[in-house]
C-alpha positions as CSV (number, residue, x, y, z in Angstrom):
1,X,-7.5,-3.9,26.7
2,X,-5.4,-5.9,24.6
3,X,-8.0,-6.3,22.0
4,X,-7.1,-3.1,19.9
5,X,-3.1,-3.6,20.3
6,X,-3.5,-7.3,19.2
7,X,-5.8,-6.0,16.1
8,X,-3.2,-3.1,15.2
9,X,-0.4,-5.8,15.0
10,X,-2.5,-7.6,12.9
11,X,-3.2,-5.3,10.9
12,X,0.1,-4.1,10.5
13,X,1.8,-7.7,9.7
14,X,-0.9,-7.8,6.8
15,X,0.1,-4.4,5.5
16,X,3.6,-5.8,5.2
17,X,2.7,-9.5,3.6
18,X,0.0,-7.7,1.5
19,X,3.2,-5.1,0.7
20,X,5.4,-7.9,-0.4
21,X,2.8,-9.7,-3.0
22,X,2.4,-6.2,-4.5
23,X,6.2,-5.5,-4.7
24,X,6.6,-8.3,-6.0
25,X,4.1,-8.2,-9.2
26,X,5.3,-4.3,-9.7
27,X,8.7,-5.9,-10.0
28,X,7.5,-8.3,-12.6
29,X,6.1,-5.4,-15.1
30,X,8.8,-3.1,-14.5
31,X,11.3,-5.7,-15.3
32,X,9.1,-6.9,-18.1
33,X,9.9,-2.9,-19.5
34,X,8.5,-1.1,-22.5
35,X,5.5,1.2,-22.3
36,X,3.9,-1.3,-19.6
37,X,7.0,-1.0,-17.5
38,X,7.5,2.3,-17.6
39,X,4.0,3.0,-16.7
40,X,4.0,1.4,-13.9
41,X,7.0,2.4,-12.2
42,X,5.5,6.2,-12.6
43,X,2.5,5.3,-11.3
44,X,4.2,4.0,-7.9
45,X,5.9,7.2,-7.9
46,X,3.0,8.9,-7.8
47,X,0.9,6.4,-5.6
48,X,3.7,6.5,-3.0
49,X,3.8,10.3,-3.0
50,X,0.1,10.9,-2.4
51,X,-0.2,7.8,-0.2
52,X,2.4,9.1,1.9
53,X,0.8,13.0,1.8
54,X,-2.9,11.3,2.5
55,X,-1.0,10.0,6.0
56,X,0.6,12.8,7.1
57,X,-3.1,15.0,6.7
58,X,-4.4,11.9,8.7
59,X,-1.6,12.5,11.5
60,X,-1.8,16.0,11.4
61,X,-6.2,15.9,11.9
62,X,-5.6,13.7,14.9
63,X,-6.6,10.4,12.9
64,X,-5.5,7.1,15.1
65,X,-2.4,4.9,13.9
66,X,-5.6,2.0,13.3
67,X,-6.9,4.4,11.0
68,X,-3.7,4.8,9.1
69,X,-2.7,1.6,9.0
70,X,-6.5,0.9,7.6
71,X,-6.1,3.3,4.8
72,X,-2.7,2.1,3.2
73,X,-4.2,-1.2,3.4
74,X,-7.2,-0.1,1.0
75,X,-5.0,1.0,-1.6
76,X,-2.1,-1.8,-1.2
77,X,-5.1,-4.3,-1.6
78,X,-6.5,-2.2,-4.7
79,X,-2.9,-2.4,-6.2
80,X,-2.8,-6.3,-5.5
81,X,-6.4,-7.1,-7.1
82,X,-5.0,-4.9,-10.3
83,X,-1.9,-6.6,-10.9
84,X,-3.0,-9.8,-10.5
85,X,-5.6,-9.6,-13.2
86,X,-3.2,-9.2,-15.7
């Protein structure tokens, strides 16, 4: 019973440490500025925007908070592995 709620918190405090290391190198290249900077500040714009459209179709179709949770995490650790190579 308290298997799914314990993995959902889990999962949850990950999203948020894996959050911060990504905020953290975006805030690196947008201070850095120029055309680096610049492109990625748009392209969290835009990330955030359809991330944010991709969860509400999720809500909406019935999809589980889990499943949610699951799918920012795929694109915040996507973000993460492509900052850090460079």
């Amino acid at each position: 019973m308290f298997g799914s709620w314990y993995k959902l918190g889990m999962d949850a405090t990950m999203l948020a440490f894996e959050s911060q290391q990504v905020i953290g190198m975006r805030l690196i290249k947008i201070a850095a500025g120029g055309a680096v900077g610049r492109a990625e500040a748009q392209r969290m714009v835009t990330e955030k925007v359809v991330a944010a459209g991709e969860a509400a179709l999720m809500v909406a179709s019935g999809a589980s908070t889990a499943k949610v949770i699951a799918g920012y995490r795929r694109k915040v650790r996507a973000n993460a592995r492509r900052l850090s190579k460079g």
